[in-house]
N, C-alpha and C positions, 0 to 999 in steps of 0.2 A: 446756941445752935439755932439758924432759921428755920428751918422745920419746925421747933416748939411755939416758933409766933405766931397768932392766931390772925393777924389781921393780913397779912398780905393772903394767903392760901384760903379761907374759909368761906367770903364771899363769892369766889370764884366759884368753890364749891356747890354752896347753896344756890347761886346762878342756876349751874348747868346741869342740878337735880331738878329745879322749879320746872325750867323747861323739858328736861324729860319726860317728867311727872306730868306737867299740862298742857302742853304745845303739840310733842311729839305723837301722843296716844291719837289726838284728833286728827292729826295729817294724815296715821298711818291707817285710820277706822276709816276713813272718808274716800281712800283708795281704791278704784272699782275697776275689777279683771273682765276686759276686753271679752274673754270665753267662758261662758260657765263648762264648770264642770256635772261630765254627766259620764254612769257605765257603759262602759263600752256592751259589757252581755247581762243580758236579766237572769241568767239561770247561774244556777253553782258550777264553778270549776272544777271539772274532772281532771284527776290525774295519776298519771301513772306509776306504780314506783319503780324503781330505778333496780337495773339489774347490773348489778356486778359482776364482770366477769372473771376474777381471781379469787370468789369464792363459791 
């Protein structure tokens, strides 16, 4: 069964973990959002509750 062979499939493996694991995290830290974000209101949200009218 090729599946059970360990040399074609494992390297590929370990490849495309290595680079997840050390390439990807820095690309994806070092990416910087145009907008910050900020609240739209400083106080607490009021709200209403909700009136049902079939009971």
């Amino acid at each position: 069964m090729p599946q059970l062979k360990v040399k074609p499939w494992f390297p590929i493996l370990a490849l495309i973990w290595f680079i997840f694991l050390t390439i990807l995290p820095h690309k994806v830290l070092a990416y910087s959002y145009p907008n910050r974000f900020s609240p739209q209101t400083s106080g607490d949200l009021v709200s209403s509750p909700w009136t049902w009218w079939w009971h």
